[in-house]
C-alpha positions, 0 to 999 in steps of 0.5 A: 649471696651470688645468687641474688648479686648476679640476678641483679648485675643480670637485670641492670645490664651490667653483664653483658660484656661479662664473657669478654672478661670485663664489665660493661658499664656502658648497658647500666648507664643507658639502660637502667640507669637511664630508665631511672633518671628519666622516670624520676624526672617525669613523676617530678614533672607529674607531682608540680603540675598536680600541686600547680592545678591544685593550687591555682584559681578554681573559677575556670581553667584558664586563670592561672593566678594563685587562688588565695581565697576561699569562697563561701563554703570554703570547698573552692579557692579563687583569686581576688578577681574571680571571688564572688564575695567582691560586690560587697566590698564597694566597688574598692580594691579587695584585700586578703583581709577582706575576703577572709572578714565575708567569709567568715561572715558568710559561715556565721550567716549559714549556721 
């Protein structure tokens, strides 16, 4: 059992002050530690980003509003401003219902 236990206490750098008689705990939190905290954080980072571009409007880069609608076809989700079913609605403001109504519309009219 102290063979994996010091491997261990070994590679978190936890024994280098070990011939002076003690342990040095300083090494474990600015180097493993620390290496720990900061991966984590920046694969946090990593993930919300992914999920944001995910989940924002697909018409271009540059809108960053939530893209709540399909559009027909339902491979893409846009915003109420960039959803090409619009023109049919009048000229009126859209509404989640309406857009989700054109398309189902469209998915009825495609089979």
């Amino acid at each position: 059992m102290t063979g994996p236990w010091h491997w261990l206490v070994h590679v978190m750098g936890v024994d280098q002050g070990l011939p002076y008689g003690r342990w040095n705990w300083y090494n474990f939190h600015s180097g493993f530690a620390g290496s720990v905290f900061l991966g984590s954080l920046l694969n946090g980072i990593a993930v919300f980003f992914l999920f944001y571009i995910h989940r924002t409007c697909q018409h271009s880069a540059w809108c960053l509003r939530w893209g709540k609608y399909p559009v027909a076809g339902g491979l893409a989700r846009t915003c109420h401003k960039h959803n090409p079913d619009l023109s049919r609605l009048g000229g009126r403001k859209p509404r989640g219902a309406d857009l989700l109504r054109l398309h189902r519309e469209w998915k009825e009219q495609a089979r």
